[in-house]
N, C-alpha and C positions, 0 to 999 in steps of 0.2 A: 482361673484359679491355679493350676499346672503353670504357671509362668511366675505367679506370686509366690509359690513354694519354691519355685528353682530359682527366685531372686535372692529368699532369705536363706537358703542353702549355700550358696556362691558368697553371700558375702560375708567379707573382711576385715576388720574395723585395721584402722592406721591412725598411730599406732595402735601392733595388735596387743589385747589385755595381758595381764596374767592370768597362769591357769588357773585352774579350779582346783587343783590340790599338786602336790611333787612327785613326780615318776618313783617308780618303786626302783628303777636299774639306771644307770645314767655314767658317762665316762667324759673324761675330760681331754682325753685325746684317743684315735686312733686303733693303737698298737694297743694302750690298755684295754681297749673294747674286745679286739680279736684276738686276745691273749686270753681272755675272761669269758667270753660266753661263746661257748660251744655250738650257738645256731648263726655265729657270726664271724666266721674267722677270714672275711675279703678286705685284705690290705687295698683292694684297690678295685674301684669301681662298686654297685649299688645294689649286688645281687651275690650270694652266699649260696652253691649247692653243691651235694657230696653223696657218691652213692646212688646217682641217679634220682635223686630227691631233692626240693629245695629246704632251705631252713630259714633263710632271713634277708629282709630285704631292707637296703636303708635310703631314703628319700632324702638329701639336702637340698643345695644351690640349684643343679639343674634339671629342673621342672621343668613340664611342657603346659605350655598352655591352657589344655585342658584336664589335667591333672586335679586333683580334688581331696582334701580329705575334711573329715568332721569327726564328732564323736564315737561312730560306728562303722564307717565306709572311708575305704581308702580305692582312690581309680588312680594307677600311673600310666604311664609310659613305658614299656620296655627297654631297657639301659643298652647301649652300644649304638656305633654305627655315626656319632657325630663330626661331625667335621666344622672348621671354622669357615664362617660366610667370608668372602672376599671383600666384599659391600659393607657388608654390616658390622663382619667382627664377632658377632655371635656363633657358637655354636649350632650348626643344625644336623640333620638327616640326611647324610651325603647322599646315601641310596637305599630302592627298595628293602625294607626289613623282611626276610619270613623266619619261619620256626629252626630255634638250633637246640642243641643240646638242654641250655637254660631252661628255653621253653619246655620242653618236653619233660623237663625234672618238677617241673610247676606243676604240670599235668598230671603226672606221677601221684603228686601230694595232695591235687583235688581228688585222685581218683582212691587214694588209700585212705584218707580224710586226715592227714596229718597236718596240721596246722603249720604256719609258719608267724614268727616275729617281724615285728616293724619298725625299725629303728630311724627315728627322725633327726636330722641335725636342725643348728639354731640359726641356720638360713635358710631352711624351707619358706618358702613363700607363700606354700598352700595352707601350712599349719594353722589352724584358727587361735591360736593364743602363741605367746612368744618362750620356746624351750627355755629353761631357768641353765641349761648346759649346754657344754657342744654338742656332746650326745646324748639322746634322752630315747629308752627302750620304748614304746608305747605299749604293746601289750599281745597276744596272740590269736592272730585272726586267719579264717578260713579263705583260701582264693577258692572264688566261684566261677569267673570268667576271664577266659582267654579271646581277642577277638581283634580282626584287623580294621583301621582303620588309613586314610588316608592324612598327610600333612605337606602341605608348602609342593602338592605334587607327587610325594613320596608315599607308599604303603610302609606304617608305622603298626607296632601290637602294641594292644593296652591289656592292663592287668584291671580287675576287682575283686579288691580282697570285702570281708566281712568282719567284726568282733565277732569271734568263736562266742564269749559270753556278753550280748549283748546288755544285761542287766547288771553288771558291773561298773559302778563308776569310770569314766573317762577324765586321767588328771590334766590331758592336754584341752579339755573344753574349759573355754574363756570360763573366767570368773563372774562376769555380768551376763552370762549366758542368757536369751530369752528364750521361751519356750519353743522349743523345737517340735520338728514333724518326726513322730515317732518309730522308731523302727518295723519296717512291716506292718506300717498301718493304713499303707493307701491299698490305692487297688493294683490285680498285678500286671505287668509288664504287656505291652503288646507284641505278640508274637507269629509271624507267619514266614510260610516259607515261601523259597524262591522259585519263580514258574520256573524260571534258567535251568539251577540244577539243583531243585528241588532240595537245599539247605535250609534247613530255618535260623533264623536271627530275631532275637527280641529286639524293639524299637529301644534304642540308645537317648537320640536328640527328639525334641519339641516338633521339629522342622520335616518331621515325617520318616519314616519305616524303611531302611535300605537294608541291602545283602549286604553283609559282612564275611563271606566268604571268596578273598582275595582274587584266586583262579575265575571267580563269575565274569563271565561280561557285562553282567550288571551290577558287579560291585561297587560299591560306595555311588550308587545313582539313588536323585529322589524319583519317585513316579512324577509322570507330567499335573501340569497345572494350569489354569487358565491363563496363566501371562506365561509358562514357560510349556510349548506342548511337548516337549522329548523329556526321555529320561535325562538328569543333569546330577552332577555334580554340585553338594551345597555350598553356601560361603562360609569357609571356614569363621569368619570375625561372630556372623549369626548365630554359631550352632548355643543352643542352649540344654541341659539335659534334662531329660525328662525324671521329674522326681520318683517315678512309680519304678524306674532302672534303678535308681540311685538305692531307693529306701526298700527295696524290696528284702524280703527274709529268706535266705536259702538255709532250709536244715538239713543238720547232719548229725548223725547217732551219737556223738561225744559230746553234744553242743553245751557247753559248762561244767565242762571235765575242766580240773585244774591240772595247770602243767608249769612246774617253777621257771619263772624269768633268770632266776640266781644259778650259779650253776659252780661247779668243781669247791664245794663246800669239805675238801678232803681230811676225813681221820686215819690217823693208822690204825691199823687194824689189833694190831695188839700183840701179832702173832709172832714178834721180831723178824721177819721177813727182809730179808739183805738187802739195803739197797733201796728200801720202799721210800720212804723219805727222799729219796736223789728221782723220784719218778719222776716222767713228764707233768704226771698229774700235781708232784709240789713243786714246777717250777713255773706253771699258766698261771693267771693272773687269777683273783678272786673278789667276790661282790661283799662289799661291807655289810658286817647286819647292822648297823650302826645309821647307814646316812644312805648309802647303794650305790657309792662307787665303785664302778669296777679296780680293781689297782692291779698292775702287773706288780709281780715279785724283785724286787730291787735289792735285798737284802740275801745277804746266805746265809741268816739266820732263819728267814722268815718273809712277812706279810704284815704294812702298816699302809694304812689308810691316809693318801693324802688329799686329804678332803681340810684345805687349811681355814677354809672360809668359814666350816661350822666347828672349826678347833676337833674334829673327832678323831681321839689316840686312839682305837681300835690299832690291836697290833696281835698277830699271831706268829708264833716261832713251834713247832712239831720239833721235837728232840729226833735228832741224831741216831739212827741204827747202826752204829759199827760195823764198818768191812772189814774183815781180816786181811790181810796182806794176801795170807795164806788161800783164799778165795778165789786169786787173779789167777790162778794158775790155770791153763788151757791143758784138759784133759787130750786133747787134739795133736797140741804139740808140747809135749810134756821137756819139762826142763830140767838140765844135769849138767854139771860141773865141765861136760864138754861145750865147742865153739856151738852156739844155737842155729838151726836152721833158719835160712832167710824165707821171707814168703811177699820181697819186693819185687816192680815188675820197671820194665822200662821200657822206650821206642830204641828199635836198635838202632838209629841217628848217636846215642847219649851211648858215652863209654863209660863203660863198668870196671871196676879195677878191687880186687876182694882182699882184702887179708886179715891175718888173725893175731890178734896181742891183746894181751894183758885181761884173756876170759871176754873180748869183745871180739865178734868177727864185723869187720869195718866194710861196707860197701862204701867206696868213693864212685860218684858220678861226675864225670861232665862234659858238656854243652859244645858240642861243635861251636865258633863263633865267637864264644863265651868265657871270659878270662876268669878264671873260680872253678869253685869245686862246691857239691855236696855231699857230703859222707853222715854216713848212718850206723851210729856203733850201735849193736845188737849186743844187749848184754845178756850171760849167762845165771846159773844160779847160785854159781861162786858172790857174784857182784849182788844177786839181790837182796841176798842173804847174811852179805857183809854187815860188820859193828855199826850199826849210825847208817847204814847205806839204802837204797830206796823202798824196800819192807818198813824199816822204821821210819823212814821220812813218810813215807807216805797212811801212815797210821797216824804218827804226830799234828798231821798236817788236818785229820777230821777231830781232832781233841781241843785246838788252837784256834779261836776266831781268828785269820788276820788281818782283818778289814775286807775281805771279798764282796763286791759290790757291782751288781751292774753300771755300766756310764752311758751317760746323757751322749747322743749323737748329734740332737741338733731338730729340730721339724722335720727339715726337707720338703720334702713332698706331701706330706700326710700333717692330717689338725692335731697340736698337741705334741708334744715332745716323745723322741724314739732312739729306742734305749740298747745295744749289745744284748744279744744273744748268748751272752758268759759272764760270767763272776769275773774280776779281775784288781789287783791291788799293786801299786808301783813302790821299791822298796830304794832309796841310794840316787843317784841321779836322776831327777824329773825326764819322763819319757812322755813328750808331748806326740802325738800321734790321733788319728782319728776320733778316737776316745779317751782323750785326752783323761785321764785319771791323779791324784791328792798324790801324792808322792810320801811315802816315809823313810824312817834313819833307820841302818842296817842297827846300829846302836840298840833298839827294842825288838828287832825284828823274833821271830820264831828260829829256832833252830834249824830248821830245813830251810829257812831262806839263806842263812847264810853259809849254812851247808851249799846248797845250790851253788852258791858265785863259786866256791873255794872247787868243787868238783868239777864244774864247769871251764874254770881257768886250765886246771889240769888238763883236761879232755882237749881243750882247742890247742893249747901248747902243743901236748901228744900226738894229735892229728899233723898239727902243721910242720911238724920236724920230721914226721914217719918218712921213712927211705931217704933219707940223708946223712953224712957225714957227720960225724961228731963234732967235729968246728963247726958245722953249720946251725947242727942243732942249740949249741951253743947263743949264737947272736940269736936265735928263736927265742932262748929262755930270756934274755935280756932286754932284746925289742919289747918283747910282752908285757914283761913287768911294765913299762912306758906308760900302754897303753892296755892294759888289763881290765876286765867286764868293772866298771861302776854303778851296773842297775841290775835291778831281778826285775821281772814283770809275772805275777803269777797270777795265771788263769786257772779257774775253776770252772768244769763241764760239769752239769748234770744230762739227767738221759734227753736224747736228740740233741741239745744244743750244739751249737757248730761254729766256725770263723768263718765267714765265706773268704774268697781270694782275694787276695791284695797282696802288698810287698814290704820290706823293711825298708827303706832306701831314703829316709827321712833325712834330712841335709845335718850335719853333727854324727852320725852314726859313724863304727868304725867297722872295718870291712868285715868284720867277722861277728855270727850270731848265732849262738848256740842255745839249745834248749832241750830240757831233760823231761822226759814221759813218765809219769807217776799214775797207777789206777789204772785201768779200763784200757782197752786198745784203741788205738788212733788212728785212723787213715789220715795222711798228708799227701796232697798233691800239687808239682808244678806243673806251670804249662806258661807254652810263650802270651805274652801281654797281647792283646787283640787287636790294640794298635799297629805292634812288628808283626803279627800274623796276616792280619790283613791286608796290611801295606796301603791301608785307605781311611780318612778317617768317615765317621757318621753326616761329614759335609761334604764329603765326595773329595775330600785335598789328597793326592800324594802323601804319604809317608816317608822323606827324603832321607831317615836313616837309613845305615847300609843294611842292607837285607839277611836275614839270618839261616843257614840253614834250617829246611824242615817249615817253612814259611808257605804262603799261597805266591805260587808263580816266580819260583825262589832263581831259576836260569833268566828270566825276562829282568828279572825286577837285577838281577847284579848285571846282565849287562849294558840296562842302562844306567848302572849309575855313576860312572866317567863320564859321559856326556852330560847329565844333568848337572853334578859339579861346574864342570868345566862353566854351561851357561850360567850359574849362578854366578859365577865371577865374572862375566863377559856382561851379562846382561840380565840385572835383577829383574826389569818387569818382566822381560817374554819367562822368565825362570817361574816367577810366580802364576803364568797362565798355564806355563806348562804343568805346574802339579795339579791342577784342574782338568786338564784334557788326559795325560797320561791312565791315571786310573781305567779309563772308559775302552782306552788301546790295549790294555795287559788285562781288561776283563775282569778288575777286582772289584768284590764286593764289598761294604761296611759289615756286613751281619755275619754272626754264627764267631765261634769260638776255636781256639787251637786245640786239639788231643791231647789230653795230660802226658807231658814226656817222661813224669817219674812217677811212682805211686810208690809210696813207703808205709808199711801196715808198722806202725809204733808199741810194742809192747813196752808192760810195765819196766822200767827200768832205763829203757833204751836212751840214746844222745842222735840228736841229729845239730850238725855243723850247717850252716852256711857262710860259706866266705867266699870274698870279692863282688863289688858294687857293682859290677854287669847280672849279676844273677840276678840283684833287686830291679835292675832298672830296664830290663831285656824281659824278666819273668816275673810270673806270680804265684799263691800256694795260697791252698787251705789247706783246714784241720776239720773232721768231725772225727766221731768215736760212736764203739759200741758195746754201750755198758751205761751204768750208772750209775756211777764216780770217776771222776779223773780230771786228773790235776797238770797244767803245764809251763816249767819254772823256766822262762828265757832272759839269758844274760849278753848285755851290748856292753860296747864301751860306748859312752856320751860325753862329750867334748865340750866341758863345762862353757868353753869360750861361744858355743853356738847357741846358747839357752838366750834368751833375753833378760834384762836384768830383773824381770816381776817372774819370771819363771825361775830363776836360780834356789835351790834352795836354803832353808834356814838353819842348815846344819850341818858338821864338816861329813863330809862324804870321804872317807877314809882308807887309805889300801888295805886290800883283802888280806887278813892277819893268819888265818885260817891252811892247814896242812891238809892237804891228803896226795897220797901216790898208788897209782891203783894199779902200778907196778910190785907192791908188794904183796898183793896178793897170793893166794897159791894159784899157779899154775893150771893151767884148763888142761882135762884129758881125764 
């Protein structure tokens, strides 16, 4: 009878039905899921804990064998630890699994009785009906058991979780369901303990009663039997489970306590509260009440529903709280018509060179190595507070939609499309770049955009002529015009969002790139690319570029590199074995990253330069900030001849018409 229950348990109709009704939560990729629900934020891999606790766990593609789920009962496999077969190509259990952190957060949650979520994809193979989405929530259930087993040789952990409310419809049970075995209605489990070391484990499989207590010497053994007389080891193809494991009812004191699947359903509070609308909390993703997709925030207005298949416009936009300009101001380092304190930092490798004009005090860095400079004009409150100057840009600029939009990145790695970490709108020549973004004409732009190009021209001129000759300065103002900023690119932060590192150095750019701080303070930091740091790449080849100061193994690595030249020329194949052996000689590694060489704290106002194309192609920089707002307007020139002719755009893109000299200010002091 126990063998005809565990047959109608196990099976799976092919194809499998439709469910029995539609998930109440469900995501159509990835990043909207762990943007949107708060018990689920693992970009990567099947297990979600935080706090010493776990929260969610999600079952797709790779299932083990014995894996299982139904209406009520879910049994997995504990996630990690696979490796690919040599033989087969599958994925397996390179080695013995025991308890890590994971575990222990599980245990946490059986033992506080916090439930956790189950989030299925729509390749589960153990699912008994076929997910209507890629991802589909199932519902809140209790883990009851932790326990090791063996596979393929290996000591592996399984999980059994429960429905916390078992009398609650299940929308993932088949539509032509037959009558199932009810929960908690056979009899219970059998349970004894081990003469070994006196552990008990309830009986799992059909196939008879073992220790499950790893450490035993008789773990994972059956008792003997008339064709087999030693304790053994079962055959994994045989094990069948016993349904009185499977079906059994563990309670616990909450059991049909409701706990919402939907989650950061945020209102303002009412209170005008600065900045609350820019929280983390409006820019996570949100569960439609409409249809239940999760949707990441794509808009800087708001929150829409792209649920295109049942047509549902659910759309939310929370109005705008007003930052004052007057807000930004750091009571810490308070700001005055004299040059501002700096509060940048550097590796002393990187030369520092300070000077003061025109109410900016300018930090220029640069790069042993490294042909360029980067300079950091720090503005005062002469500058902030000037006619039209970044007070008012930067209030105009929360008044103004102008098109700020997160962009599409691509899949990559993860199901479903992934999207920037920032707001961003391209204004004058098309800036095609990682996220590639619509382009528009300076022609409609906002005032602060084109504010921006005309301030920013100024600024890069100003820099690039500083401590030169009047004649010199001269052919500066004239070169320029040539080739003077053609694009704005403006990014909009809310709180945490960030750029992670990368570079300018996109083929058409021109060696100079400038970009002005609006709102909230900003950390920017370079550091050498990992590639020139490491001098190895992730396949173990040489790095044949010349070596940079401030590098790993920076003396070995420059005095070979006459001699590798040289064989290059003499003799390409031994040249090419040698970038294979050398790494293994000088001791370098693929992994780990350079030490940031500059960190530049960006306040309101401020201009940071980068110019000359070794800085893009030697280094790289991020941005985050801390606050909740801020805005960041950067101007290239783009070399209309290097667009392609379907990227050019539809409209003339016109020299910057636009005045300002921020030499006529008054005076700092």
């Amino acid at each position: 009878m126990l063998r005809a229950y565990t047959k109608q348990l196990l099976s799976i109709a092919d194809p499998k039905p439709e469910p029995s009704s539609r998930p109440e939560v469900w995501a159509g990729g990835r990043q909207e899921l762990c943007e949107t629900l708060q018990y689920f934020r693992a970009y990567h891999g099947g297990g979600y804990t935080t706090g010493g606790f776990a929260r969610g766990f999600m079952f797709d593609k790779s299932a083990h064998a014995r894996d299982f789920v139904d209406s009520t009962v879910v049994i997995a496999r504990a996630g990690g630890g696979l490796v690919k077969d040599k033989d087969s190509g599958e994925r397996v259990v390179g080695s013995d699994r025991t308890e890590d952190s994971k575990v222990a957060s599980l245990r946490n949650s059986m033992q506080y009785f916090n439930p956790v979520v189950i989030i299925t994809g729509a390749d589960n193979p153990n699912i008994p009906s076929q997910p209507p989405h890629t991802y589909c929530v199932l519902d809140y259930f209790k883990p009851t058991h932790i326990w090791s087993e063996k596979s393929k040789g290996k000591k592996i952990l399984r999980y059994r979780f429960e429905k916390l409310d078992a009398t609650k419809p299940s929308w993932w049970a088949p539509n032509n369901n037959e009558a199932q075995i009810e929960h908690g209605s056979l009899d219970p489990p059998i349970v004894y303990k081990c003469s070994k070391c006196n552990h008990e484990s309830q009986q799992i499989y059909l196939q008879g009663w073992m220790c499950l207590q790893p450490s035993c010497s008789m773990f994972w053994l059956l008792a003997p039997t008339s064709t087999n007389l030693d304790p053994h080891e079962p055959v994994e193809a045989d094990l069948e489970y016993d349904p009185c494991f499977l079906k059994q009812r563990v309670r616990w004191p909450n059991d049909k306590h409701i706990y919402s699947l939907a989650s950061n359903d945020v209102e303002l509070s009412g209170l005008s509260i600065v900045g609350e609308d820019c929280s983390l909390a409006y820019w996570q993703g949100m569960v439609c009440p409409k249809c239940g997709r999760c949707n990441s925030r794509l808009s800087w207005t708001g929150w829409e529903c792209g649920n295109e298949l049942q047509e549902c416009n659910w759309k939310k936009e929370p109005p705008h709280i007003f930052i004052p300009a007057q807000s930004l101001r750091d009571p810490f380092f308070p700001l005055t018509s004299s040059y501002t304190l700096s509060r940048d930092t550097h590796l002393p490798l990187v030369k520092l060179d300070v000077s003061f004009k025109d109410n900016y005090r300018i930090n220029r860095y640069t790069i042993p190595g490294i042909e360029g400079f980067v300079a950091h004009l720090i503005a005062n409150k002469t500058v902030l507070e000037e006619e039209g100057g970044p007070d008012r840009m930067f209030e105009e600029l929360q008044r103004e939609d102008i098109g700020l939009k997160r962009r599409g990145l691509g899949s990559g790695m993860l199901k479903g499309e992934s999207y920037t970490r920032h707001f961003l709108v391209n204004y004058g020549m098309p800036y095609k770049f990682i996220a590639a973004t619509a382009s528009r004409s300076f022609d409609d732009a906002a005032r602060p955009i084109n504010h921006t190009r005309t301030r920013l021209n100024w600024a890069a001129k100003f820099v690039l002529a500083e401590e030169v000759v009047s004649e010199v300065e001269r052919e500066v103002e004239e070169g320029w015009k040539k080739n003077e900023f053609n694009e704005v690119l403006a990014l909009g932060y809310f709180e945490q969002q960030r750029i992670n590192y990368h570079d300018d150095g996109e083929y058409g750019l021109g060696p100079t790139i400038a970009t002005l701080s609006l709102g909230a303070p900003g950390t920017m930091r370079l550091r050498m690319k990992a590639r020139h740091h490491n001098g190895v790449s992730a396949a173990g080849v040489y790095d044949d570029t010349p070596a940079l100061p401030g590098c790993a193994a920076y003396d070995a690595r420059r005095s070979a590199q006459s001699s590798l030249v040289a064989l290059k020329q003499s003799n390409p194949q031994a040249y090419r074995a040698r970038l294979k052996t050398l790494p293994k000689e000088l001791k370098l590694k693929s992994g780990g990253t350079a030490r940031d060489a500059i960190t530049l704290t960006l306040a309101h106002g401020d201009i940071v330069i980068m110019h000359g194309a070794e800085i893009q192609k030697y280094y790289e920089h991020s941005v985050d900030h801390a606050g909740k707002l801020r805005f960041a307007l950067t101007c290239r020139y783009i070399d209309p001849n290097s667009l392609k002719e379907a990227d050019r755009p539809n409209y003339e893109v016109r020299p910057d018409e636009g005045v300002y000299d921020g030499g006529c200010l008054p005076a700092a002091g």
